[in-house]
N, C-alpha and C positions, 0 to 999 in steps of 0.2 A: 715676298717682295725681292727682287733684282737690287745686288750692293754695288755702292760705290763709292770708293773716297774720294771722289770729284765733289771739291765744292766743299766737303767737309773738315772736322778735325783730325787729325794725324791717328790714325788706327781706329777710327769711329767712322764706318761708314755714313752717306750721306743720306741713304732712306733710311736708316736706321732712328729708334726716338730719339732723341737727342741733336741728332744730323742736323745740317743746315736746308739747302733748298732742297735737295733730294727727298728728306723726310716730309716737307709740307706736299710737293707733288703728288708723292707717291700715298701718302694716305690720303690728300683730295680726290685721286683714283679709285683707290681701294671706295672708299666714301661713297662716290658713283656706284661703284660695281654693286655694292650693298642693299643698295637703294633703287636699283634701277631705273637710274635717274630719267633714262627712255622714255619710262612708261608713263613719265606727267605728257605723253600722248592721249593716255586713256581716257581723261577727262577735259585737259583746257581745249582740242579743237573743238568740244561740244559749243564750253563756254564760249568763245568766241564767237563760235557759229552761230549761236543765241546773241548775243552783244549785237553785230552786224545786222541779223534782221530785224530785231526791238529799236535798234537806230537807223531802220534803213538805210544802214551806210556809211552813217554820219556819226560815227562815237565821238562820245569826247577825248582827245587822246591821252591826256594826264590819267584822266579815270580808267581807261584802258591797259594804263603801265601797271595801274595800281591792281586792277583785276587780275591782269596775271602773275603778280608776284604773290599775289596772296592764294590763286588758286597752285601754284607751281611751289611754293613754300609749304603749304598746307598736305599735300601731296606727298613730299619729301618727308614732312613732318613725321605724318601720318607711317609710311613706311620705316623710318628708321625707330619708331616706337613699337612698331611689329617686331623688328628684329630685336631689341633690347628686352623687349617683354617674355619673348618665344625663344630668347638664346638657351635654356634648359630644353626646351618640344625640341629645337633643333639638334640638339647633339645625341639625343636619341633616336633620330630618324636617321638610317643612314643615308637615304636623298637628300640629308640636307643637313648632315653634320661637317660638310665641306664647306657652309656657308663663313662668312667672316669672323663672326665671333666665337662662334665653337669650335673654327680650327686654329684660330687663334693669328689670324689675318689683320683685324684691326682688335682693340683695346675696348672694352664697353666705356670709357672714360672719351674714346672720339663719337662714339655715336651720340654722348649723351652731350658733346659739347655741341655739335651738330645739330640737334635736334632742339637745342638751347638757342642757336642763331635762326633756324627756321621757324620757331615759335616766334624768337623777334621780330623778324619779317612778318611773318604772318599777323601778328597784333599792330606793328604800325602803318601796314596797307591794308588793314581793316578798317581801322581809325580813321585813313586818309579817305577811306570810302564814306563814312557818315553815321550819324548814330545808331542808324536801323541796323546795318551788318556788323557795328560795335557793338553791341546792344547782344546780336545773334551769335555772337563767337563764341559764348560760353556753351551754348549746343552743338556749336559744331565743334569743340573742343573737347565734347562728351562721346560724337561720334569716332571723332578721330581717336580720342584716346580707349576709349571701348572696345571696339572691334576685337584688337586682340585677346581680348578676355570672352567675346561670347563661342568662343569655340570651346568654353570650358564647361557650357552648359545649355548649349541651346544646335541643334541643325541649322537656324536661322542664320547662321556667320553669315553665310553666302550673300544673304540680303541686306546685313546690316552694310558689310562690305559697300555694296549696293548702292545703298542711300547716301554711304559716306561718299561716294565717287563723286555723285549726284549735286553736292551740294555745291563743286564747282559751278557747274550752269546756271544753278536755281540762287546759289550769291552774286555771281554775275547781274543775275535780271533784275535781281532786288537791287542791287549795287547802283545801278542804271537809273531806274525809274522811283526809289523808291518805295514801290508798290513788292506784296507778299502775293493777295490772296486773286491771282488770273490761273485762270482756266491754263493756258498755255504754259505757261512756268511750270505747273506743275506733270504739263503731259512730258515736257523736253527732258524733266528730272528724273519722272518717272520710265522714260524710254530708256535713260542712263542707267538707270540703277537696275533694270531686270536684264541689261546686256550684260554689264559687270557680273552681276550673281552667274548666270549663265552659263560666262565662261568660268569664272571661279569653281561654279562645281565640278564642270570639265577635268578642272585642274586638279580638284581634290580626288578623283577616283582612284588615281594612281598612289593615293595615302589610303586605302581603306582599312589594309589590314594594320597599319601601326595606332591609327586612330583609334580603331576598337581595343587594340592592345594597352593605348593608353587613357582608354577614357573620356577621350575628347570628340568632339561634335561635328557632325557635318551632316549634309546631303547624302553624300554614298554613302558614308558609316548607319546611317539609320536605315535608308531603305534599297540597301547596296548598287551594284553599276548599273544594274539595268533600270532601276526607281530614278535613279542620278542623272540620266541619259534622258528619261521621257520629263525629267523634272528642270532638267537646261533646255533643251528643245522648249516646252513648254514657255519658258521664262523669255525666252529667243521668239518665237512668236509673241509674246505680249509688247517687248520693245519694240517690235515690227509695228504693231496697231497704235501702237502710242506714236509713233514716229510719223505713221499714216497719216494722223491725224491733226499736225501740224501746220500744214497747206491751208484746213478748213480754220484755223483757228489765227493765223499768221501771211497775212496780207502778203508780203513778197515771196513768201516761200509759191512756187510752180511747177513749173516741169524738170529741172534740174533738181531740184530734191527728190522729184520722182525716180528720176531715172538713177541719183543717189540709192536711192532705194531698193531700187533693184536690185544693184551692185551690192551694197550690203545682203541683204538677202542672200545672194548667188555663196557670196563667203562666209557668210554664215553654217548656208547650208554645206559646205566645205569645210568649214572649221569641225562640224559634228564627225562628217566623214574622216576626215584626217585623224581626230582622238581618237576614233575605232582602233588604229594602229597599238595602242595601247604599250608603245614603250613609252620614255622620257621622252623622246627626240619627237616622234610624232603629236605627244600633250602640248609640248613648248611650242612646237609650231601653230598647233592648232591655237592655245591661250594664248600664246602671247603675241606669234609673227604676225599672225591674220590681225587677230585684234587691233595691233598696232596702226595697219593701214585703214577700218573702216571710220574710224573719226575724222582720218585725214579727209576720206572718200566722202564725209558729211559735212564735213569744213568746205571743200572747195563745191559741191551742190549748195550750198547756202554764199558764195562767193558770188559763183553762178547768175540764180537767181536775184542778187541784190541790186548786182552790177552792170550783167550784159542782157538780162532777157526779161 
């Protein structure tokens, strides 16, 4: 972190602990960087984009504030319990022993405060949603808290990951209506959660050989890059069919979801090509840059559709 005794006390810099505004700044940064606060891309334009066509339009907007802070809390959650749980996995990789806590960037005492106020959030815009996703929080509480432990025993992370993503859209729908057990819910959750896995394993190739050195789980560690490759493509098509299948199942979805479609697809099949590159710079582009834009690219198709055509 960059010092300054602007702001602070007399030979104590101000991003330093102790410091005055300088230190709340700078570790609410640091916090971001962490977290990659970004990427609650990943999931809530889904949920939205489901919210908008289950209301044709017409959300409620209280209940909508509440939807996102619980999917965008839960999210953050979720991530900064990766990092707190895997700060040991990380300091022995060296891709990722530059991360925050292992280089000693932030404190585990700020993630855990962090992930203490995002819990909160999360449990009182659940409550504000109604008893059915109060009721469901303890499961999603088990996925979110989970995750990082099944890379200790299972290749499956990638999916669990998955499902956890997933549950933004699939709380949303419930949040809404309600209702658990439609057809539709589950194909919108299910499209989410085989995209995430996807690129996750994308992601994980370039861990293969630390993973096997250290015993832990994946996709490519079990049936190495080329098993990893036909086993994300694979995953990437079934979110494709599930996404298809949306239109027949969801009255306003049309032609703009189609043509969403497409566009996903085209970056998809782009996202595979670019990981071939197989450094760091060409994985991150592929998992994360691309990624970041196709929800957007399924938020405004569902925009589209609700609004203009």
């Amino acid at each position: 972190m960059a010092s300054s005794s602007e702001g602070g006390a007399p030979g104590r810099p101000a991003d330093q602990p102790g410091g005055r505004p300088g230190g709340l700044v700078a570790t609410t940064k640091a916090l971001g960087d962490a977290v990659i606060f970004r990427h609650t891309l990943f999931s809530l334009p889904f949920a939205l984009a489901a919210v908008l066509v289950e209301s044709e339009g017409r959300p409620p907007l209280l209940k909508l504030l509440f939807i996102v802070l619980a999917a965008a809390s839960g999210r953050n959650l979720a991530n900064a319990l990766n990092r707190l749980i895997d700060r040991d996995i990380d300091a022995r990789n060296p891709r990722t022993a530059g991360r925050h806590l292992p280089s000693g960037k932030l404190k585990t005492r700020d993630l855990v405060l962090f992930s203490v106020a995002m819990g909160a959030i999360l449990l009182a815009s659940t409550a504000a949603l109604g008893w059915l996703c109060l009721a469901l929080l303890p499961l999603a509480g088990v996925a979110i808290f989970g995750y990082s432990y099944t890379k200790r025993w299972t290749w499956l992370c990638h999916f669990w990951l998955g499902a956890t993503c997933a549950i933004a859209p699939m709380g949303a729908l419930i949040a809404l209506t309600g209702r658990i057990l439609e057809l539709r819910f589950f194909a919108m959750a299910g499209g989410v959660a085989l995209w995430v896995a996807g690129f996750d394993i994308l992601y994980a190739i370039q861990d293969i050989a630390v993973d096997r050195a250290q015993g832990l789980h994946s996709v490519p560690a079990r049936f190495g890059e080329r098993g990893a490759r036909l086993i994300a493509a694979a995953s990437h098509a079934g979110s494709l069919v599930l996404f298809a299948a949306l239109p027949f199942l969801w009255r306003p979805l049309g032609p703009a979801w189609w043509a969403g479609l497409g566009v996903m697809a085209a970056l998809l099949v782009a996202e595979h090509l670019v990981a071939r590159g197989g450094t760091e710079r060409h994985v991150r582009i592929a998992a994360y840059g691309i990624n970041e834009v196709i929800p957007l690219v399924m938020l405004l198709a569902a925009i589209l559709d609700v609004y203009l055509l």
